[in-house]
C-alpha positions, 0 to 999 in steps of 0.5 A: 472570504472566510478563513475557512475558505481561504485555508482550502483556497490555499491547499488547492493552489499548492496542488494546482501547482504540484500537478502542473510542476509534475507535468512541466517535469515530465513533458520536458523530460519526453521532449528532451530524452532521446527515442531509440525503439528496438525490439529487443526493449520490448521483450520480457526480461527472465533472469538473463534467459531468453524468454519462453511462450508469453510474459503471462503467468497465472500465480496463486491466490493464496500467496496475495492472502497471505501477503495481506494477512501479513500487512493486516498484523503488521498494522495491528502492532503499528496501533498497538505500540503506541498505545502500550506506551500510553496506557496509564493515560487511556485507563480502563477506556483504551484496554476495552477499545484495543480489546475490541481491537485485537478481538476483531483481528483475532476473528480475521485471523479464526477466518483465515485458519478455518479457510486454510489460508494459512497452509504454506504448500 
């Protein structure tokens, strides 16, 4: 068997055994807790009120957008300051790249004004 082989032999041998550890875990854990339904368990929790109608509310989707836009700029800094810090070593190759980089990010975010996404009502 080649080494190549071997090193993937050995990644899905670990895995096999995560998995089959996870599992042990968590039957041992089913069998051994002790069951007690009631259907006061089962009830959706409101800040201490009783709950009112169903558990079911619809939210807007502006809010998952901006959650997302918030994570997309959060990335951005995560790629730029490494890269800030290494400049001299990337020369004109990584200010073109991060150029392209943050062009791409500043239409994302061109996009989302002109869909005003970006309107907190």
């Amino acid at each position: 068997m080649s080494e190549f082989l071997r090193n993937y032999l050995t990644v899905a041998i670990f895995g096999g055994v995560a998995v089959l550890l996870v599992g042990g875990i968590l039957s041992i854990g089913r069998i051994l807790r002790p069951s007690r339904p009631q259907p006061q368990k089962y009830t959706t929790y409101e800040s201490g009120v009783d709950p009112v109608e169903g558990g079911w509310s619809q939210s807007q989707v502006r809010y998952y957008i901006f959650a997302l836009l918030f994570v997309m700029f959060d990335v951005e800094a995560v790629f730029i300051f490494p890269w800030a810090t290494r400049l001299e070593v990337y020369d004109m190759f990584g200010l073109v790249e991060m150029a392209i980089f943050i062009f791409i990010l500043a239409l994302g975010l061109l996009y989302a004004w002109r869909k005003k996404v970006l309107r907190w009502v």
